[in-house]
N, C-alpha and C positions, 0 to 999 in steps of 0.2 A: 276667457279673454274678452275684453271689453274692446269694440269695436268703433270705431266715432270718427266722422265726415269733417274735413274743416278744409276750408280757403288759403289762397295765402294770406299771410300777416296774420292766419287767428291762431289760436292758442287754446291749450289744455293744461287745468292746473294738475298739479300733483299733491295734497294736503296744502299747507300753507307756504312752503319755499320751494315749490320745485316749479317752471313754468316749462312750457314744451312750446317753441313757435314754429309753423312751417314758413320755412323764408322764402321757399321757390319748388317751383315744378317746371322739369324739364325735361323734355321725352319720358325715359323710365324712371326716373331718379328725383329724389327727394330730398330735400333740405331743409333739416332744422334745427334752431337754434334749441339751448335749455340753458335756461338763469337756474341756479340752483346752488346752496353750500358750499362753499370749497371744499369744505370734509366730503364731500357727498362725493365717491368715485363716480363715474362716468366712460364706462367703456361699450367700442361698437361690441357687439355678441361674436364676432370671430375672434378677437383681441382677447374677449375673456375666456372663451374656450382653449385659448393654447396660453393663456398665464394658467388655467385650472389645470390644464394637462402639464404644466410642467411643473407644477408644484405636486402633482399625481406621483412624478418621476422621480421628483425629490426625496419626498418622502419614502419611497419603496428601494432607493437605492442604496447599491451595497455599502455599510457602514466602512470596508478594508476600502471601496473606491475613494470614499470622502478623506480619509486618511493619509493613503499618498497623492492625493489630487497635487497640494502644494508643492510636493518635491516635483514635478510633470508640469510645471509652470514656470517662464520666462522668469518671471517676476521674484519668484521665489529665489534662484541664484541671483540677482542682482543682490549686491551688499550696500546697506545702508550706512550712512556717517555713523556715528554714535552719538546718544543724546546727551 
């Protein structure tokens, strides 16, 4: 892990599109900004721990669960017009 001191308003690039700005320091908490790709996801690490976990869950569940999921859904008895 690369470890790096900075001020506010300074900045750490990331290759050539990724910028890292610290906006503020405030008691314990830290603020920053990052310019970077729109393709480029961006999530805090709690956020991505439970999309990983729940795609964990996906994955390993029972294929008879995925099956009658739709019958078990609102949505599923509502009747549609016809197209």
């Amino acid at each position: 892990m690369l470890i790096l001191t900075r001020k506010k308003d300074e900045a750490i690039r990331i290759g050539e599109d990724i910028r890292i700005v610290l906006v503020q320091v405030k008691g314990g908490q830290v603020r920053i900004g990052i310019e970077c790709p729109a393709d480029t996801r961006v999530l805090r690490e709690e956020l991505y721990e439970a999309v990983r976990q729940e795609n964990l869950n996906a994955i390993s569940a029972d294929p008879e669960q995925a099956r009658i999921l739709p019958k078990q859904t609102k949505f599923s008895q509502r009747k549609l017009p016809p197209t």
